[in-house]
C-alpha positions as CSV (number, residue, x, y, z in Angstrom):
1,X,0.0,0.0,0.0
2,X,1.4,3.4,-1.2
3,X,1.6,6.1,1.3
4,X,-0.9,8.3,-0.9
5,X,-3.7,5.1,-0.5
6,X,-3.4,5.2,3.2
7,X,-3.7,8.7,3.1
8,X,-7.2,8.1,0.8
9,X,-8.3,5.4,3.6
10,X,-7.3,7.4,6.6
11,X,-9.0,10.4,5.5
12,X,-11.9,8.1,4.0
13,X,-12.7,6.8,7.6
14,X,-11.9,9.6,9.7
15,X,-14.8,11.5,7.8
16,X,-17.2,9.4,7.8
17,X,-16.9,9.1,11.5
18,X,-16.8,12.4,12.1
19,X,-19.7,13.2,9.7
20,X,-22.1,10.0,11.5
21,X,-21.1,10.1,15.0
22,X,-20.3,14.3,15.5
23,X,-23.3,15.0,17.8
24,X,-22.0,12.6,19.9
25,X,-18.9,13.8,20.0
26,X,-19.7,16.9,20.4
27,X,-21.1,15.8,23.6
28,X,-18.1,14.2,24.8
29,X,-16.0,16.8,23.8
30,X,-18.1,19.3,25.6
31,X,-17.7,17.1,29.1
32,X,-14.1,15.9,28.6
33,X,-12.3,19.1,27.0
34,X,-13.6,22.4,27.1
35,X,-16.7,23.6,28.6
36,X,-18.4,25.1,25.6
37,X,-21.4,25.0,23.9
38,X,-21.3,22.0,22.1
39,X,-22.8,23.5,18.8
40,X,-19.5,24.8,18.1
41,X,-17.8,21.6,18.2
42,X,-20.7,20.0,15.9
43,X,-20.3,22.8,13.6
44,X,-16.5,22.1,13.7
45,X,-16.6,18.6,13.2
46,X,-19.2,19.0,10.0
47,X,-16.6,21.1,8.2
48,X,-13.7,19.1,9.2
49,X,-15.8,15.9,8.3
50,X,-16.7,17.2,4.7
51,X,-13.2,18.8,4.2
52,X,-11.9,15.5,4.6
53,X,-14.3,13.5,2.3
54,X,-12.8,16.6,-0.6
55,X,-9.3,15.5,0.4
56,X,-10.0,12.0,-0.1
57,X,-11.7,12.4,-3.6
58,X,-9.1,14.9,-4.5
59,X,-6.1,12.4,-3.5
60,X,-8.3,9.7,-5.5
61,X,-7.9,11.6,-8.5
62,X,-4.2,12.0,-8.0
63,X,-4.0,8.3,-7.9
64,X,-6.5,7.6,-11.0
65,X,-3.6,10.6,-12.5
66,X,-0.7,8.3,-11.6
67,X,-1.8,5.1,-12.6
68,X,-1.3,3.4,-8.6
69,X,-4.6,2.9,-8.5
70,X,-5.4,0.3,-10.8
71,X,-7.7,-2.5,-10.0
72,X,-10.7,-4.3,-11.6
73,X,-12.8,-2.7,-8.7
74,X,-11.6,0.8,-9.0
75,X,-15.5,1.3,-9.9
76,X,-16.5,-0.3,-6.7
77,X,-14.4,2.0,-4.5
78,X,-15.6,5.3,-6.6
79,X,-18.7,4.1,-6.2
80,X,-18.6,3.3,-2.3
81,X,-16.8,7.3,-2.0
82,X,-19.9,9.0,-4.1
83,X,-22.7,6.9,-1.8
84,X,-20.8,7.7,1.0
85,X,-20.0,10.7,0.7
86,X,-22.6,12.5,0.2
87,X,-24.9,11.1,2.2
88,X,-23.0,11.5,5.6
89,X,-22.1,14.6,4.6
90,X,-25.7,15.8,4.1
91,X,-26.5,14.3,7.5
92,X,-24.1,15.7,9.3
93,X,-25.1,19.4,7.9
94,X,-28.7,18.6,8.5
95,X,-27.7,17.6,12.3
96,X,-26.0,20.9,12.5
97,X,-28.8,23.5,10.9
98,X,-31.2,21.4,13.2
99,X,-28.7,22.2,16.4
100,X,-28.5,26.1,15.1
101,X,-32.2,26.4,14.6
């Protein structure tokens, strides 16, 4: 595994639990590290959740680009990233226009 694949992966994953499980951890970040309202940290964690889900399609073009990415289920894993994707990204900015009101 290249180092630009696990970057794909890590960044993959990482928004995707951001993006599903960020009211929650707002919560917990709200007890455990700072005592603020935890609408800030939701609202922090949408933006860092759907930045990441750009990195990760962006560093998926840069290996489509290079040619490291071939595989006979390169269709499957673009397809798994635009399901994915936007879906937990539209939930997690619905979760936060419902927490601002």
């Amino acid at each position: 595994m290249t180092k630009l694949t696990a970057w794909v992966i890590g960044s993959f994953v990482s928004a995707t639990i951001l993006c599903v499980f960020g009211q929650g951890i707002a919560y917990f970040l709200n007890e455990n590290v700072v005592d603020i309202a935890p609408i800030y940290y939701l609202t922090a964690l949408t933006v860092s959740g759907i930045s990441l889900y750009a990195l990760a399609a962006i560093l998926i073009f840069f290996l489509f680009k290079k040619k490291e990415f071939v595989s006979e289920n390169r269709e499957i894993y673009l397809m798994i990233l635009c399901i994915t994707a936007p879906s937990a990204s539209v939930w997690a900015f619905f979760v936060t226009v419902m927490w601002w009101g």
